[in-house]
KOLGUZA-168756 format. One line per field, with one value per residue: residue number from 1; residue in one letter; x, y, z of N, C-alpha, C in turn. Coordinates in steps of 0.2 Angstrom, whole numbers. Layout:
BEGIN
num c(NUM|...) .
residu c(A|...) .
nx c(X|...) .
ny c(Y|...) .
nz c(Z|...) .
cax c(X|...) .
cay c(Y|...) .
caz c(Z|...) .
cx c(X|...) .
cy c(Y|...) .
cz c(Z|...) .
***
This chain:
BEGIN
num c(1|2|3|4|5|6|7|8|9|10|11|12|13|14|15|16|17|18|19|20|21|22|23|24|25|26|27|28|29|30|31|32|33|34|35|36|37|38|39|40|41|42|43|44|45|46|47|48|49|50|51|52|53|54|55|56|57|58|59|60|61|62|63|64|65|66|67|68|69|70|71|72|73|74|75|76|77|78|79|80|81|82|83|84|85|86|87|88|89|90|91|92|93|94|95|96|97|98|99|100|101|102|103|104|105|106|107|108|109|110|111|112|113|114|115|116|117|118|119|120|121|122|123|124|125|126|127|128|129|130|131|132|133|134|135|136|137|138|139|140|141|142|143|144|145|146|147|148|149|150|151|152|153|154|155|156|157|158|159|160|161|162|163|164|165|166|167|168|169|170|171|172|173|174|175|176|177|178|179|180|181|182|183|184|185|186|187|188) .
residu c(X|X|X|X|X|X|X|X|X|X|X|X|X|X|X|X|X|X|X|X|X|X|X|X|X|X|X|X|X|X|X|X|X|X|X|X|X|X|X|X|X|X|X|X|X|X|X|X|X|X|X|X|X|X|X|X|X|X|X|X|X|X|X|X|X|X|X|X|X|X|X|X|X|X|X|X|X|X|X|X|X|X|X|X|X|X|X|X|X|X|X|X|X|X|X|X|X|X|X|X|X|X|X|X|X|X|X|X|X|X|X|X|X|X|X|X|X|X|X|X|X|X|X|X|X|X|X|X|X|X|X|X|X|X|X|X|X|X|X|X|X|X|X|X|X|X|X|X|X|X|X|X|X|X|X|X|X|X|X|X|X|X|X|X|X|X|X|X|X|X|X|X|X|X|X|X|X|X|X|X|X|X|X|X|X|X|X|X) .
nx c(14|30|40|53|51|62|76|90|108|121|134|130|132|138|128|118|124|121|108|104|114|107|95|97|98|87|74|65|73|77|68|63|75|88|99|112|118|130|136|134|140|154|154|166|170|170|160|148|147|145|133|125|129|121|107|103|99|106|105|98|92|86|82|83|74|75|66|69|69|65|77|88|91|87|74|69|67|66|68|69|69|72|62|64|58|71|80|89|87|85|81|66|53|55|53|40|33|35|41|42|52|49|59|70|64|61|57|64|60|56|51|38|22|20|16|25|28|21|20|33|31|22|29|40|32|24|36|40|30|29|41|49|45|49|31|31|20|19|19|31|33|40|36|40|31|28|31|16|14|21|14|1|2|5|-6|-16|-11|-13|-8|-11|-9|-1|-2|9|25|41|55|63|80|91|83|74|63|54|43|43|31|22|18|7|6|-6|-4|-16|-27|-18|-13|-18) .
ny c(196|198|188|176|158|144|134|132|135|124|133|143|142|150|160|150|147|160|163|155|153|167|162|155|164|168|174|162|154|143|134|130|127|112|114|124|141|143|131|129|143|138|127|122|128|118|109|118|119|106|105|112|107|97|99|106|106|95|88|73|67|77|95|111|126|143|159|170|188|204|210|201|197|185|178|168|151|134|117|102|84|68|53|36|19|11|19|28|34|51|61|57|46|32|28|22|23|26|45|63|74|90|102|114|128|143|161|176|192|203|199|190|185|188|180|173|163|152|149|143|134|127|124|114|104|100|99|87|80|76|66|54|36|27|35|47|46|55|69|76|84|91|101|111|107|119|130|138|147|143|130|135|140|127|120|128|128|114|102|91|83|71|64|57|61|65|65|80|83|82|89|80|82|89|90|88|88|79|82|79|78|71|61|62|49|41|29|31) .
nz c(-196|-200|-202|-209|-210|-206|-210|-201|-207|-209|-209|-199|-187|-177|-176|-170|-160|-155|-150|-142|-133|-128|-126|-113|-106|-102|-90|-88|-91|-82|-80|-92|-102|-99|-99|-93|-94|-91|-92|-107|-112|-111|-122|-133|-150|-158|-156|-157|-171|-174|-170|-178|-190|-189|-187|-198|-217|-220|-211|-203|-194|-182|-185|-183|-184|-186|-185|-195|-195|-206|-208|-203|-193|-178|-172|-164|-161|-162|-161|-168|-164|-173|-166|-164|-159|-159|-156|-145|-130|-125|-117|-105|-108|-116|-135|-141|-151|-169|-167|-167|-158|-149|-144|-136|-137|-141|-139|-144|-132|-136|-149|-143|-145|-156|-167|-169|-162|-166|-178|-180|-171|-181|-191|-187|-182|-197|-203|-198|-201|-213|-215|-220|-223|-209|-204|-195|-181|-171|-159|-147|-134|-119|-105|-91|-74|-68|-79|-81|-92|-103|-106|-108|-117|-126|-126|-133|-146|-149|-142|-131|-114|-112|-97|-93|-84|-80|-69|-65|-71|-58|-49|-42|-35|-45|-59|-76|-89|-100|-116|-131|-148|-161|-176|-188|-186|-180|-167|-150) .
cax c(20|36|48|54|53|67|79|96|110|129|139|127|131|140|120|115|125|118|102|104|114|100|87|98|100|80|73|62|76|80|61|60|80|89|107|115|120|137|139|134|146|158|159|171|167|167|153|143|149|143|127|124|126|116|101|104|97|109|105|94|88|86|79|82|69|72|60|74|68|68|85|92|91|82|68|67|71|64|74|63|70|67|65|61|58|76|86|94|81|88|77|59|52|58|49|35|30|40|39|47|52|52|63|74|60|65|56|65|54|52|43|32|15|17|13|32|29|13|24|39|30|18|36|42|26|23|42|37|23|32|46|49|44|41|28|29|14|14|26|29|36|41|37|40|26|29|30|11|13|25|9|-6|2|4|-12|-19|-8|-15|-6|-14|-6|0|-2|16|30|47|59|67|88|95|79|68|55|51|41|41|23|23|11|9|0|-3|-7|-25|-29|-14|-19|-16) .
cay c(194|197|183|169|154|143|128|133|132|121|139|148|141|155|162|148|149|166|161|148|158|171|157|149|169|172|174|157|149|137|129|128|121|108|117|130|148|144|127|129|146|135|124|123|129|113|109|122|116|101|104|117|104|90|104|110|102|89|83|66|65|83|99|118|132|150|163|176|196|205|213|198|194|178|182|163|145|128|109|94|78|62|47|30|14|6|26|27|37|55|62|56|39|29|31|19|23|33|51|68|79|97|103|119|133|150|166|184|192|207|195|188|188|191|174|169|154|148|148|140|127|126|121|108|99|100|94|78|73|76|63|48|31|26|38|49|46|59|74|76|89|90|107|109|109|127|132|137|150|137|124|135|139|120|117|132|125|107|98|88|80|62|60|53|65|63|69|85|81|86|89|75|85|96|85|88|86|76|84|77|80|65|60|60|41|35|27|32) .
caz c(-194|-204|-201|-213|-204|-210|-209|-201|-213|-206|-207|-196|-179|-173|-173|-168|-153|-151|-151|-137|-126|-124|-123|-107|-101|-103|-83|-85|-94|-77|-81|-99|-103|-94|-97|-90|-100|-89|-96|-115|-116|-112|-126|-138|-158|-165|-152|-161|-178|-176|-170|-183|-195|-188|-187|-206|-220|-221|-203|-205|-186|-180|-190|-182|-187|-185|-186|-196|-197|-212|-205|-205|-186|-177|-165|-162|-162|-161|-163|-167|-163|-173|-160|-165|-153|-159|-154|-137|-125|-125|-111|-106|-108|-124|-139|-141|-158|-174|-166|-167|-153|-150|-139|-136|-140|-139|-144|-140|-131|-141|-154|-142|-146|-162|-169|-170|-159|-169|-185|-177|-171|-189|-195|-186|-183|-204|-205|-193|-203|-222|-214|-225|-217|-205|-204|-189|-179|-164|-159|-143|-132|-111|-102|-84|-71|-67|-83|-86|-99|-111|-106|-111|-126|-132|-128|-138|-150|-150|-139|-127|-110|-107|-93|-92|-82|-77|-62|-70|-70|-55|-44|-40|-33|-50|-63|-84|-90|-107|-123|-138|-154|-164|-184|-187|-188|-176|-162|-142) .
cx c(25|41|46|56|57|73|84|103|117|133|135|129|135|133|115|117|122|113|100|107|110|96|90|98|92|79|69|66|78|71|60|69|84|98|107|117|128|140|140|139|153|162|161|166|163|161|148|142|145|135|123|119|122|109|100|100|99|107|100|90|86|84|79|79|71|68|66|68|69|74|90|92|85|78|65|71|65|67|68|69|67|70|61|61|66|80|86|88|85|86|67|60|55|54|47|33|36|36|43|48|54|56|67|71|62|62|60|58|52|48|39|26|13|16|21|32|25|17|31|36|26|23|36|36|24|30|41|34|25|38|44|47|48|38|28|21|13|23|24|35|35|40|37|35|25|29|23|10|14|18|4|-5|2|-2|-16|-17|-10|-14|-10|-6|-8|-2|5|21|36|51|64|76|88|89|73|61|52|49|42|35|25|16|11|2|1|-6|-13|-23|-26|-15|-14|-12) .
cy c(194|196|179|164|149|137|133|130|130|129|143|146|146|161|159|147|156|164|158|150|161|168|155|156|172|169|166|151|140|133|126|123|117|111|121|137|146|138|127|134|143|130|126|126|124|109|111|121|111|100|110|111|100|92|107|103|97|87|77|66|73|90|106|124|137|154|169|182|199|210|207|193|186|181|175|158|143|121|103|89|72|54|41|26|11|12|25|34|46|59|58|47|35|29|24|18|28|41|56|70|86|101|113|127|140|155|173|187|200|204|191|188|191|186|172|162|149|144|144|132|124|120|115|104|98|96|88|76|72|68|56|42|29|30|39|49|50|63|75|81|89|99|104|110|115|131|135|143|145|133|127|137|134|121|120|128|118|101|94|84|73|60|57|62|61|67|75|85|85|90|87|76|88|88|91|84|82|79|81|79|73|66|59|53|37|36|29|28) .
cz c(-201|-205|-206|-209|-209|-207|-206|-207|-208|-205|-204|-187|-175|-172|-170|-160|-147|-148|-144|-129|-123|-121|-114|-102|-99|-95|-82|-90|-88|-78|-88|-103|-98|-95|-96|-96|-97|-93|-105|-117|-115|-116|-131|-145|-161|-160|-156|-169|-180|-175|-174|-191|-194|-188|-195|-211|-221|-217|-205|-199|-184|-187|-184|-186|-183|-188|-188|-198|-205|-210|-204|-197|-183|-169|-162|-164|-160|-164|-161|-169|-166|-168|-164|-160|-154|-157|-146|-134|-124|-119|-111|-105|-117|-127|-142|-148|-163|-173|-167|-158|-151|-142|-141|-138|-136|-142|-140|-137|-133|-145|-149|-143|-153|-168|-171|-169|-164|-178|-185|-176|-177|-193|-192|-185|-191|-206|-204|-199|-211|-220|-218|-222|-215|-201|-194|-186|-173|-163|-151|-139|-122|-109|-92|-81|-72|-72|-85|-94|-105|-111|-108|-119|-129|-131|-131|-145|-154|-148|-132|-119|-109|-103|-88|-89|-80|-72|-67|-65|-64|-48|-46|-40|-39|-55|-70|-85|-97|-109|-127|-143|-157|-172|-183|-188|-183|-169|-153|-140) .
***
């Protein structure tokens, strides 16, 4: 593998937009994210501005990882989420313990398979566990039922399943599975 896996930096979101579009345009994009490719080209710049910076090194809650090319390009993504029990519920069940959450995962799929994912999430699950107190104890991540590809990779990965699901927005009948990894030592 010959990608740099890497923080996003606040003046890239015009790539990160790239990024994101693709992901929403990719054919199993209506199982893996919960917005539309029609609603997100729709928003404004300072949209993307601003979720650039909150994803960038300066962000305090949030952390965006690309997997850049040596050409310069991004052959991926991944956005971890830090949730604590006093944070407002973003999606899911509310956050029980100090956890991360990985959300918005994207490889092109010319780099599939070529260990982009593994190093993608390497990153953000290593970023989790570095986080200052109060010590992340468990990363957790929502894939759709039907998703089984995205679900046998986590659990290759190390992910285990909750147990816990939720109604995925906008149709009742579809459930999200919950994963999670946890810190050695912290408890179920």
């Amino acid at each position: 593998m010959d990608f740099l896996i890497r923080t996003i930096r606040a003046d890239e979101w015009e790539r990160a937009r790239e990024i994101r579009l693709a992901a929403l345009q990719d054919p199993v994009a209506h199982l893996a994210f919960l917005e539309t490719y029609e609603v997100a080209s729709e928003r404004p710049d300072s949209f993307w501005q601003e979720r650039a910076e909150g994803a960038s090194e300066s962000g305090k809650s949030v952390r965006q990882f690309v997997a850049e090319a040596p050409d310069g390009s991004w052959a991926g993504t991944i956005t971890v989420l830090v949730e604590r029990p006093s944070d407002e519920v973003r999606f899911g069940e509310a956050a029980k313990v100090d956890q991360t959450h990985i959300v918005g995962v994207y490889v092109r799929p010319e780099a599939r398979g070529t260990g982009v994912t593994e190093a993608l999430f390497r990153a953000g699950v290593e970023w989790s566990w570095s986080l200052p107190a109060p010590e992340i104890q468990r990363v957790r991540l929502y894939v759709h039922e039907d998703n089984a590809r995205a679900g046998a990779f986590y659990r290759r990965f190390g992910f285990v399943a909750t147990g816990e699901t939720v109604a995925v927005p906008g149709d009742e009948q579809a459930r999200e599975v919950e994963y999670e990894i946890r810190r050695s030592g912290a408890a179920s």
